[in-house]
DOMAR-379702 format. One record per residue (C-alpha): y, x, z. Coordinates in steps of 0.25 Angstrom, whole numbers, padded with zeros to 4 digits, m for minus. Layout:
BEGIN
   north    east      up
       Y       X       Z
...
END
This chain:
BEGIN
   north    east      up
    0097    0055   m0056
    0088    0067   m0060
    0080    0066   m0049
    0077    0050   m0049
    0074    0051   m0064
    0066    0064   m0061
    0056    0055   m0049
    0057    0042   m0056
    0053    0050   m0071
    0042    0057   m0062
    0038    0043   m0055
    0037    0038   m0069
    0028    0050   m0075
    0020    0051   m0064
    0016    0036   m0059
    0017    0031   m0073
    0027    0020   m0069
    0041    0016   m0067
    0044    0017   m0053
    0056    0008   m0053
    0051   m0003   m0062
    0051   m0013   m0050
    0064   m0009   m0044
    0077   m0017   m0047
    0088   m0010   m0042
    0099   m0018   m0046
    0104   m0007   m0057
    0105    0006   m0048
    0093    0012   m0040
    0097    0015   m0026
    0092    0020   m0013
    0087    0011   m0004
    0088    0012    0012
    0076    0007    0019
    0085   m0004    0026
    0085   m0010    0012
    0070   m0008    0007
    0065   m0021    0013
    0078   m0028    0004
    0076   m0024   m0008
    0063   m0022   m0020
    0054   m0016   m0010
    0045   m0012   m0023
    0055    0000   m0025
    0055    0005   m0010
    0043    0014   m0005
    0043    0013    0010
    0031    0014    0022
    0031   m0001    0024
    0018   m0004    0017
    0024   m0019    0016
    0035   m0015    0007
    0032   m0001   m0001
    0029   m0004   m0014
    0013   m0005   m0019
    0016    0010   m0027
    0011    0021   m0025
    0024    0026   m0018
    0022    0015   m0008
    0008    0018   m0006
    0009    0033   m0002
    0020    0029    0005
    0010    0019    0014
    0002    0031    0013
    0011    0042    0022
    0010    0031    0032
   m0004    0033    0035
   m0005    0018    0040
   m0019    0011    0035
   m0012   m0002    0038
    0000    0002    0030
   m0009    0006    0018
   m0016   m0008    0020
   m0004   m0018    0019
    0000   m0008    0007
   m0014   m0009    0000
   m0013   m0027    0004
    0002   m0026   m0001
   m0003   m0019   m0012
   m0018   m0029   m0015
   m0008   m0042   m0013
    0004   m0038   m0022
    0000   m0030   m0033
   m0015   m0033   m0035
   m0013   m0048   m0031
   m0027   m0049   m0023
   m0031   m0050   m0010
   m0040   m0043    0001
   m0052   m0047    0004
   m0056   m0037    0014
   m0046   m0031    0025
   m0057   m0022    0030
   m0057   m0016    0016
   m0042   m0016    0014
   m0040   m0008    0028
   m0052    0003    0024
   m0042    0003    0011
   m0030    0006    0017
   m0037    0017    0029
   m0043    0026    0016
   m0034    0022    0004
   m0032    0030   m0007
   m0020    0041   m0011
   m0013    0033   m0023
   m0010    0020   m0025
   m0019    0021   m0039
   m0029    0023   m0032
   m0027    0011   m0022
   m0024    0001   m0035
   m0036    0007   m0041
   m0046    0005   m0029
   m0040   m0009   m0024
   m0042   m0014   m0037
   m0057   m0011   m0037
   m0057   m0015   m0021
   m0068   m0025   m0018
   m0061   m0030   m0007
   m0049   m0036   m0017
   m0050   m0049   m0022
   m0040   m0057   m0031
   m0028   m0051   m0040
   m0029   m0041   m0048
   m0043   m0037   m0044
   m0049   m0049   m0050
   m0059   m0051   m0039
   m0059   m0065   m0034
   m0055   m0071   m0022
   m0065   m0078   m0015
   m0059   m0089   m0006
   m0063   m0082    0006
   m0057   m0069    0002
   m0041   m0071   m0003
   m0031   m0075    0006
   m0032   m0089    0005
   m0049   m0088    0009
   m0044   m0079    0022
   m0032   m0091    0026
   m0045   m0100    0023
   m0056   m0094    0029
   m0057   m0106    0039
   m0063   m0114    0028
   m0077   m0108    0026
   m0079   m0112    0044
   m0076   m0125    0041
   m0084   m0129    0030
   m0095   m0123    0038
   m0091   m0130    0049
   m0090   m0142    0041
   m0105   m0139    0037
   m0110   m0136    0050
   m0104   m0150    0056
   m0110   m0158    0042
   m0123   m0150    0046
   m0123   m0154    0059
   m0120   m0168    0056
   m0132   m0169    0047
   m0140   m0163    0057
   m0137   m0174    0069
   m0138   m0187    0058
   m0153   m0182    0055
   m0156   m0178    0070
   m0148   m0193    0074
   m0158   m0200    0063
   m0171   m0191    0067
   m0169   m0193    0082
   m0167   m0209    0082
   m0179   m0210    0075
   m0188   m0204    0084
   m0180   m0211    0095
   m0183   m0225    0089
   m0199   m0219    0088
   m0198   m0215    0103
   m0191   m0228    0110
   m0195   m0241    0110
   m0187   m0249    0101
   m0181   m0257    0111
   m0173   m0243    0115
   m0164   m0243    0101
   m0161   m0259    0103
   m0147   m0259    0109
   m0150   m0273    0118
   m0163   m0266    0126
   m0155   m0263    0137
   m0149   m0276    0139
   m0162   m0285    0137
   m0169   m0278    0150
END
């Protein structure tokens, strides 16, 4: 017991927080095996896995001894999509993110926040249509009202050319070429 008060008492001086606050355990902390991680409050396990490790700092630098960019880039979406509630609007900038991030998890909720390429959430930058998740799922839309456009142009176009044409075709022939009998008479 002196030991788990003297890391949880430290945990709580040092990071300022409780580090149990979201962690039920049903009246009596135990040890988990990892057999058992992916059944129970993953919130409470640190593991490698950057889908399931928590959003902490723990999890972070646990992401971190990996050394896998694409690791630390589904922790950082995980992290953008569940805590911050926004959404990316540039995967380029996201991956650059995740190849140079920084060394505490502070300083990754301190320059997400500010990150340009961020929208929606707790950032307070608006979502255009064309950049949340519902603009990329829809992106099909802008082709086909310029297609739409392109074929009412088109339309237009042929309708003046049709009217234009057939009046210098009536100038040019006799009138006997537009009557629908001049064939038959001769």
């Amino acid at each position: 017991w002196k030991t788990a008060d003297y890391v949880l008492s430290t945990y709580y001086y040092l990071v300022r927080g409780n580090p149990l606050e979201k962690c039920y355990f049903d009246g009596a902390a135990i040890y988990l095996r990892s057999a058992m991680a992916n059944r129970e409050d993953r919130t409470c396990v640190v593991t490698f896995d950057p889908m399931t490790t928590p959003l902490t700092e723990q999890g972070f630098q646990a992401i971190m001894q990996r050394g896998d960019s694409k690791d630390v880039k589904i922790f950082f979406k995980r992290y953008i999509e569940e805590k911050m509630h926004a959404s990316v609007v540039s995967r380029e900038q996201l991956e650059g993110f995740a190849k140079k991030p920084p060394d505490s998890m502070y300083e990754v909720e301190r320059l997400l926040s500010k990150a340009q390429w961020i929208c929606g959430g707790t950032t307070r930058r608006h979502c255009s249509l064309w950049t949340s998740h519902a603009g990329a799922e829809l992106w099909w839309w802008k082709w086909a009202f310029f297609g739409l456009g392109a074929l009412i142009a088109m339309a237009m176009f042929c309708t003046v050319l049709c009217v234009k044409c057939d009046k210098q075709a009536r100038e040019m022939c006799p009138k006997r070429c537009f009557d629908s009998d001049s064939d038959i008479e001769e």
